[in-house]
C-alpha positions as a LaTeX table, in Angstrom:
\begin{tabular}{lrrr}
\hline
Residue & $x$ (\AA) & $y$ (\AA) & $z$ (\AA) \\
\hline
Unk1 & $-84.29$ & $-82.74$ & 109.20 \\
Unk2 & $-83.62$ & $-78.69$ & 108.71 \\
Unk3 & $-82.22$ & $-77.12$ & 111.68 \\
Unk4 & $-83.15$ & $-73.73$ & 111.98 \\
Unk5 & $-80.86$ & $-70.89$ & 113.72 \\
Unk6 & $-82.37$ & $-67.17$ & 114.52 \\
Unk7 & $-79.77$ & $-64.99$ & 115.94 \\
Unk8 & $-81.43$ & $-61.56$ & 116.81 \\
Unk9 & $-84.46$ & $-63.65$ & 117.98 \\
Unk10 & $-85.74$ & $-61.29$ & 120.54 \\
Unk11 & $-85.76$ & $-58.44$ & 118.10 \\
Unk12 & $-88.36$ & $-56.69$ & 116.52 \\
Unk13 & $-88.53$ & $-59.10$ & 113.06 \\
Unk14 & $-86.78$ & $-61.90$ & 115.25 \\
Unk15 & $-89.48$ & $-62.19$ & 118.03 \\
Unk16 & $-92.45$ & $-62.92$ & 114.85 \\
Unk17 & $-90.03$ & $-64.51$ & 112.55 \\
Unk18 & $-89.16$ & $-67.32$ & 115.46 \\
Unk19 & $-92.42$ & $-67.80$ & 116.39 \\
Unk20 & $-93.40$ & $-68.58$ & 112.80 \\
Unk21 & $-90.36$ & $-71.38$ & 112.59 \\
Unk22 & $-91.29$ & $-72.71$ & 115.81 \\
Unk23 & $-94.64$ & $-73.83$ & 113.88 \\
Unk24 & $-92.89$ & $-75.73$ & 110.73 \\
Unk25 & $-91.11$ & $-79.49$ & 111.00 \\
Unk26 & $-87.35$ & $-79.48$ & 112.35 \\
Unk27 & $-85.39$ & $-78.01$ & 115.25 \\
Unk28 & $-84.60$ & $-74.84$ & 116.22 \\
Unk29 & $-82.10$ & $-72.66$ & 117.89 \\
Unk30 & $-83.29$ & $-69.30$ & 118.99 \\
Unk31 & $-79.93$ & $-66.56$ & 120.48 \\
Unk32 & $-80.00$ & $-63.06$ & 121.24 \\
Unk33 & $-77.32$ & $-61.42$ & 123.53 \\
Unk34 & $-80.02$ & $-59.26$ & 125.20 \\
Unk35 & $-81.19$ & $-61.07$ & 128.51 \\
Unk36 & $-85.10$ & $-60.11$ & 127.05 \\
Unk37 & $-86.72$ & $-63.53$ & 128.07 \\
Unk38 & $-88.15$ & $-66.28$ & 125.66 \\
Unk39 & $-89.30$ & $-64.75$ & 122.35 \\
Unk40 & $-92.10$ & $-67.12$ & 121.78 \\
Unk41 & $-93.36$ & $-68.62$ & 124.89 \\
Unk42 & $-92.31$ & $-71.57$ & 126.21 \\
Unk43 & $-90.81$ & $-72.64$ & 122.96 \\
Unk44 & $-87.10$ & $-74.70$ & 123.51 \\
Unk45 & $-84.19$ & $-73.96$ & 122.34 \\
Unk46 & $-83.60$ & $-70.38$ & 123.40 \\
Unk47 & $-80.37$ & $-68.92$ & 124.59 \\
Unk48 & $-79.10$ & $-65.81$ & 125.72 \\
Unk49 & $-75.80$ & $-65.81$ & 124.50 \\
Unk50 & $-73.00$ & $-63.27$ & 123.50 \\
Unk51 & $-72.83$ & $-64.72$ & 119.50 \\
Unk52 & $-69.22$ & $-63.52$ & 119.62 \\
Unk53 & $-68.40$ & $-65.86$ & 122.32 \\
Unk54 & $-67.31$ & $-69.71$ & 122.66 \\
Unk55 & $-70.39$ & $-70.85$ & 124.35 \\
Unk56 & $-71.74$ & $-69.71$ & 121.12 \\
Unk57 & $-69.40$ & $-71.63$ & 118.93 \\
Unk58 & $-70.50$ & $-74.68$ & 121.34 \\
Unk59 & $-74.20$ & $-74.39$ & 120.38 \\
Unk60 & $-74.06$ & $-74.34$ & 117.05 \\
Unk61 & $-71.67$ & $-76.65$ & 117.08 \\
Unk62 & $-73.82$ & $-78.89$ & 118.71 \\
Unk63 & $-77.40$ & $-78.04$ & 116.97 \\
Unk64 & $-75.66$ & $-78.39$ & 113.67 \\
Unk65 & $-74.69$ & $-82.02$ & 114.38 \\
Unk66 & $-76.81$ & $-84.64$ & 112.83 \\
Unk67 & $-78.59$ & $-82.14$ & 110.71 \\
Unk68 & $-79.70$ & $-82.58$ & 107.08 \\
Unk69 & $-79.68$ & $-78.99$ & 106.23 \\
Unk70 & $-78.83$ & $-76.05$ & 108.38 \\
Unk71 & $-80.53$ & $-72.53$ & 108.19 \\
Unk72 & $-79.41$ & $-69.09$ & 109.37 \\
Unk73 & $-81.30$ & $-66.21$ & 110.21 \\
Unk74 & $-79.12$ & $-63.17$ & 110.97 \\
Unk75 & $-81.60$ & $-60.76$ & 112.14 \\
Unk76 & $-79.33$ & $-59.26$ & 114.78 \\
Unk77 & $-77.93$ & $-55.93$ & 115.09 \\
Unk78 & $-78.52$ & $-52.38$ & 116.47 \\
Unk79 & $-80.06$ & $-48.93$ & 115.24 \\
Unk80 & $-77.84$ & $-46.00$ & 117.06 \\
Unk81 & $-79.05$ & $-42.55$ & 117.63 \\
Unk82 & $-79.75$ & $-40.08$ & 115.50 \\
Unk83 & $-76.40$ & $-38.13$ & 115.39 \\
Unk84 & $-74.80$ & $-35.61$ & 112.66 \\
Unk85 & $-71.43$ & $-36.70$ & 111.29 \\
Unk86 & $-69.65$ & $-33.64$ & 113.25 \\
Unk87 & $-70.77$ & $-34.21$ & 116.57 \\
Unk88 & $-70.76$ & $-37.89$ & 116.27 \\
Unk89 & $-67.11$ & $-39.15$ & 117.81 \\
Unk90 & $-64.81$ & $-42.14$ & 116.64 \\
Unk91 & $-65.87$ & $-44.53$ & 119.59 \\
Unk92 & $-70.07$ & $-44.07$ & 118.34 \\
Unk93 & $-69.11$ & $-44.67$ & 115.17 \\
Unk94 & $-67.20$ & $-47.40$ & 116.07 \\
Unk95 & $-69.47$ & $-49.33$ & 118.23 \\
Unk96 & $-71.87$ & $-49.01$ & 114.90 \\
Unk97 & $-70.11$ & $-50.92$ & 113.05 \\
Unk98 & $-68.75$ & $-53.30$ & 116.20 \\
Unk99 & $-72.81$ & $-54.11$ & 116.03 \\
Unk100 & $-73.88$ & $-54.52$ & 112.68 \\
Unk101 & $-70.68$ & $-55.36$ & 110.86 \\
Unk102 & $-68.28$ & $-57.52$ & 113.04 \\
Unk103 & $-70.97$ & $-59.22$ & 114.77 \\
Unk104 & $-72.39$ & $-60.86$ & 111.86 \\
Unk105 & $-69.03$ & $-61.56$ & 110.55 \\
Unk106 & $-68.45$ & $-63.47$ & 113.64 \\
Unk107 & $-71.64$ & $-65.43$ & 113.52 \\
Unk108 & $-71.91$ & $-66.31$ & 109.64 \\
Unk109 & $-68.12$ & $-67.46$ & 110.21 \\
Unk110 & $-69.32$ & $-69.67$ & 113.37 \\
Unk111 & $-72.65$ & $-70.93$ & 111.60 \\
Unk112 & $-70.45$ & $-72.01$ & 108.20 \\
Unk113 & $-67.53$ & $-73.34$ & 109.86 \\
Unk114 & $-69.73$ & $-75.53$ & 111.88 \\
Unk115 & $-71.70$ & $-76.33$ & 108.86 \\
Unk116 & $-68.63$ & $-77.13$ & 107.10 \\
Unk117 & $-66.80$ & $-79.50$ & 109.73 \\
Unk118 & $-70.15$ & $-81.55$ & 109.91 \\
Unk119 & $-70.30$ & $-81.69$ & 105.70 \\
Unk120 & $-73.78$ & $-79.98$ & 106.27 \\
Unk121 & $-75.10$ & $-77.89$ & 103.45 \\
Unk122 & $-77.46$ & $-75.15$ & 103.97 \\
Unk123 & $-77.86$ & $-71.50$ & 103.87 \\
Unk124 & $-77.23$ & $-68.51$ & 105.32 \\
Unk125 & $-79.49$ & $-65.33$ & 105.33 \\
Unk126 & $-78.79$ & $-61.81$ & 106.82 \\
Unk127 & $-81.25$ & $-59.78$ & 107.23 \\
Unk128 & $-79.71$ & $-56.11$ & 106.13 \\
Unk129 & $-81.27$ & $-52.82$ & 105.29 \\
Unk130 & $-81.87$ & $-50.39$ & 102.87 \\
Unk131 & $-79.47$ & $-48.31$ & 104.74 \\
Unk132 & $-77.03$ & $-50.58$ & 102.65 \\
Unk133 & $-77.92$ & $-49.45$ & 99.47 \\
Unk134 & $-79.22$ & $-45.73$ & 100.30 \\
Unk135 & $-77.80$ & $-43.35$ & 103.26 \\
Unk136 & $-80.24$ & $-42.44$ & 105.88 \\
Unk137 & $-79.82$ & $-38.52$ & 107.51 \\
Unk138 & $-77.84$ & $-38.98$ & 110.57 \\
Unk139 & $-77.36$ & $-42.63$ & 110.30 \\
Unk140 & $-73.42$ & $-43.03$ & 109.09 \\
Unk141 & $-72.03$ & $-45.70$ & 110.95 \\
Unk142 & $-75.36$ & $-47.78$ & 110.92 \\
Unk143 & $-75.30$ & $-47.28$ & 107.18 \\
Unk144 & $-71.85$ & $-48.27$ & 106.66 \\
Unk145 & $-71.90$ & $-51.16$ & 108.19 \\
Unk146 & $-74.76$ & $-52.39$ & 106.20 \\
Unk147 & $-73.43$ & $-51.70$ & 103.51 \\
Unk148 & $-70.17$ & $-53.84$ & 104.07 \\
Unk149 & $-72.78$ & $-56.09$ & 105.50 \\
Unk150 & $-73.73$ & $-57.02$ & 101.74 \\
Unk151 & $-70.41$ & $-57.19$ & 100.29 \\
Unk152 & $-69.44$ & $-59.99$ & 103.30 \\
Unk153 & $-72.44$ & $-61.76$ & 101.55 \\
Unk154 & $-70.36$ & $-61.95$ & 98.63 \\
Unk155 & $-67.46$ & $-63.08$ & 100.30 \\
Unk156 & $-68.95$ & $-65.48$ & 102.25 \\
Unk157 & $-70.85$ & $-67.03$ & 99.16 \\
Unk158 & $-67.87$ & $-67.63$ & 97.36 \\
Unk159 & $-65.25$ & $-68.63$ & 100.16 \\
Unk160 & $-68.49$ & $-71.59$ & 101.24 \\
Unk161 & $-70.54$ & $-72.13$ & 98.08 \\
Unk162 & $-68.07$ & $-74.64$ & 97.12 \\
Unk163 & $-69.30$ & $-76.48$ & 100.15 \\
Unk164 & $-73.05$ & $-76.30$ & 99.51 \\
Unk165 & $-73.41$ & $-73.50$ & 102.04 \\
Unk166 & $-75.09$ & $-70.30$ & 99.83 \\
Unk167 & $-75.20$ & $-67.25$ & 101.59 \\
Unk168 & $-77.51$ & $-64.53$ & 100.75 \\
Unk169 & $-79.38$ & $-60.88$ & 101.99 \\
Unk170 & $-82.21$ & $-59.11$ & 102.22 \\
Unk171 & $-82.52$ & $-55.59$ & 102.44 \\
Unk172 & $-85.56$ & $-54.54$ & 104.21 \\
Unk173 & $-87.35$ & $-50.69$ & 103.71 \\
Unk174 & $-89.13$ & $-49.17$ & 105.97 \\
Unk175 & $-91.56$ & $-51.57$ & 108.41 \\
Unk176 & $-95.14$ & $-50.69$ & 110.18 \\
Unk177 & $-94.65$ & $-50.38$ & 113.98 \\
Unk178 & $-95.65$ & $-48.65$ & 116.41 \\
Unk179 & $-93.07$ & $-45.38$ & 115.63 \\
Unk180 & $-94.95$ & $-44.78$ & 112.49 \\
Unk181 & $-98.59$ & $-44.82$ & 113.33 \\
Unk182 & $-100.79$ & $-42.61$ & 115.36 \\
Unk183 & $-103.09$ & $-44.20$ & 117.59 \\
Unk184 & $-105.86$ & $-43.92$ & 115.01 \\
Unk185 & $-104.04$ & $-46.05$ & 112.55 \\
Unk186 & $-102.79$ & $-43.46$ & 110.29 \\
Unk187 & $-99.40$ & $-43.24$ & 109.20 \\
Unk188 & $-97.10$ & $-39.75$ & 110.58 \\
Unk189 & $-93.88$ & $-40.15$ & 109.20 \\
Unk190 & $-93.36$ & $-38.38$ & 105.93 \\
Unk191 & $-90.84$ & $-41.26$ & 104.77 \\
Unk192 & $-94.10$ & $-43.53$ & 103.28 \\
Unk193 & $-95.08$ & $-40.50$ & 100.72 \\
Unk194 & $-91.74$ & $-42.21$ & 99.38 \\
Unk195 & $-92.57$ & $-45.42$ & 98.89 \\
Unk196 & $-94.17$ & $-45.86$ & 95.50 \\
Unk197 & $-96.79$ & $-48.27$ & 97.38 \\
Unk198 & $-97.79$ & $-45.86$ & 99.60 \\
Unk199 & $-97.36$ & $-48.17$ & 102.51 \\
Unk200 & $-94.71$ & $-49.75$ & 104.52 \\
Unk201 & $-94.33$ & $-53.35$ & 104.61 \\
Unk202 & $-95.93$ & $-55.33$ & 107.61 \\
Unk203 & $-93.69$ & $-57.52$ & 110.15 \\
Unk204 & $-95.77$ & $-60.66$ & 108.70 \\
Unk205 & $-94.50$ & $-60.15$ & 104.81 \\
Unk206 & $-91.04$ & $-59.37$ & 106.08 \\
Unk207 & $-91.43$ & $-62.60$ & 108.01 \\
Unk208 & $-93.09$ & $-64.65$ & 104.88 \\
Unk209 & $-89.92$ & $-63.65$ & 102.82 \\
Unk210 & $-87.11$ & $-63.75$ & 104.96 \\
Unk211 & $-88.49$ & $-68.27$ & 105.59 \\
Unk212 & $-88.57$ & $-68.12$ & 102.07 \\
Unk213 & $-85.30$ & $-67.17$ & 100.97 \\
Unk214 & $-83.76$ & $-69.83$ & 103.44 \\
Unk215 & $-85.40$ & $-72.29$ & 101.69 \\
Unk216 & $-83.72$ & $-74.57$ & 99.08 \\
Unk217 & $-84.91$ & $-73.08$ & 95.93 \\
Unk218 & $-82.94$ & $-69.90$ & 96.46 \\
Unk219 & $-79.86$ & $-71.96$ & 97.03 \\
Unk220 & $-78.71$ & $-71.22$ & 93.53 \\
Unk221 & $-78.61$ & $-67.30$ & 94.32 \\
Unk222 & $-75.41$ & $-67.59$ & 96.12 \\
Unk223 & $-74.03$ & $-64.31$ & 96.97 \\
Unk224 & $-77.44$ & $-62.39$ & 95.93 \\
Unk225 & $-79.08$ & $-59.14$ & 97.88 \\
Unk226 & $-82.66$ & $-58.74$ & 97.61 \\
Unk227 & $-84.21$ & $-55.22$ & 97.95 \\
Unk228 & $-87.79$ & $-55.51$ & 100.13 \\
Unk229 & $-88.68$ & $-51.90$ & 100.72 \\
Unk230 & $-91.64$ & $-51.44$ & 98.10 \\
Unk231 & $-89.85$ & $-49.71$ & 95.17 \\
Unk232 & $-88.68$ & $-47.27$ & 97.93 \\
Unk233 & $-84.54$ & $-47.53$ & 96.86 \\
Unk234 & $-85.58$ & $-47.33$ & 92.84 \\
Unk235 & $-86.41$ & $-43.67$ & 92.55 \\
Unk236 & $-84.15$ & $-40.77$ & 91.81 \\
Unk237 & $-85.53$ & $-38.59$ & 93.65 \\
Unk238 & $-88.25$ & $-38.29$ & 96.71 \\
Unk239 & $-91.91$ & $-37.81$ & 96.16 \\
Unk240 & $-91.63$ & $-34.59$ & 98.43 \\
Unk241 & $-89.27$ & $-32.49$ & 95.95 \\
Unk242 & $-90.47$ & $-34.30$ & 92.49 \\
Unk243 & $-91.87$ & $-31.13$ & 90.14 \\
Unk244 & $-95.87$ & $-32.26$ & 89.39 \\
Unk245 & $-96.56$ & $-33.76$ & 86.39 \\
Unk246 & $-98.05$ & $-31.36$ & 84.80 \\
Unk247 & $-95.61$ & $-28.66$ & 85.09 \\
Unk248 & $-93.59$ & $-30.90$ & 82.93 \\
Unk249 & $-96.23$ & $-31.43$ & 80.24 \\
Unk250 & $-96.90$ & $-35.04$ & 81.21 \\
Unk251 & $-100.86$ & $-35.85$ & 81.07 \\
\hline
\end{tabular}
């Protein structure tokens, strides 16, 4: 039987991604450090938990026993505010990366060690940004850690591949919520003139992807980051400053 672990699961991609595990075959363990309530209902196995702490370490300890496969989603992390580099002190900066860097050190580290001492394989999936890849204005800590996010993939893939435990990312672009539509249903922020499909991606395909890069067949892309943001990372430059075609003779 899989055994399924969301960590983040009362997030904004955690809250739809657990309640689409909760419907498949196997058991599940659903943790977020925020005291926000169930994330799904009534659904068991929900804990709010400090993922850097031993009653964390007990958990999946414990949830990882007896399992025939074990699956990670990392979906956990924070967004800080807006802030320029110059008036943005040490300690912000800090707590960025505290949040998106050392906390998902500390729970791929619990989740494979676990996995390991049980002679479980599985995999392990983080769900990054594009922030990782590309800097956001005003965003350098957040950004940083994301970054360093991906190259712990790396690490992690080759330090526990050896065990059957692959490790892999996804780096998500921008995602339809709330903050970018008007109450109309049309779209206000300028950023999704940037994304050569015109659109940003809905929380059900970020959903559909992130279940199915935990699955099996992407076991062999151990170490791997893959870019979800609709082309949005693969241009040179944005839409918004690009000269027109035609005043560079292009019919």
């Amino acid at each position: 039987m899989v055994h399924r672990i969301v960590v983040g699961a009362a997030g904004f991609i955690g809250r739809p991604l657990a309640a689409h595990l909760a419907a498949q075959q196997g058991r599940l363990l659903l943790v977020d450090s925020e005291p926000a309530g169930s994330p799904v209902g009534a659904v068991r196995g929900w804990h709010a938990v400090d993922c850097r702490s031993e009653r964390f370490k007990q958990l999946v300890d414990e949830f990882v026993d007896g399992a025939e496969r074990v699956e990670l989603f990392h979906a956990a992390g924070r967004v800080p505010h807006l802030a320029r580099i110059a008036t943005n002190d040490v300690d912000a900066f800090r707590a960025a990366i505290e949040d998106n860097l050392v906390t998902t050190y500390a729970v791929l580290r619990t989740v494979a060690e676990a996995a390991a001492a049980h002679r479980v394989p599985g995999a392990m999936l983080v769900l990054g940004s594009v922030g990782g890849t590309r800097a956001h204005r005003y965003k350098a800590g957040y950004d940083a850690a994301k970054a360093a996010t991906e190259s712990l993939t790396r690490s992690f893939a080759l330090e526990y591949g050896p065990l059957c435990i692959s490790t892999r990312a996804i780096a998500i672009g921008p995602i339809d919520d709330s903050s970018t539509t008007s109450a109309d249903g049309v779209h206000f922020d300028a950023l999704v003139r940037d994304v050569p499909l015109q659109r940003y991606a809905t929380p059900a395909e970020v959903v559909h992807a992130v279940a199915v890069l935990a699955t099996p067949v992407f076991d062999f892309a151990n170490g791997a980051t893959y870019l979800f943001d609709g082309g949005l990372t693969q241009q040179l430059r944005s839409q918004s400053i690009e000269r027109p075609p035609e005043d560079l003779g292009v019919r």
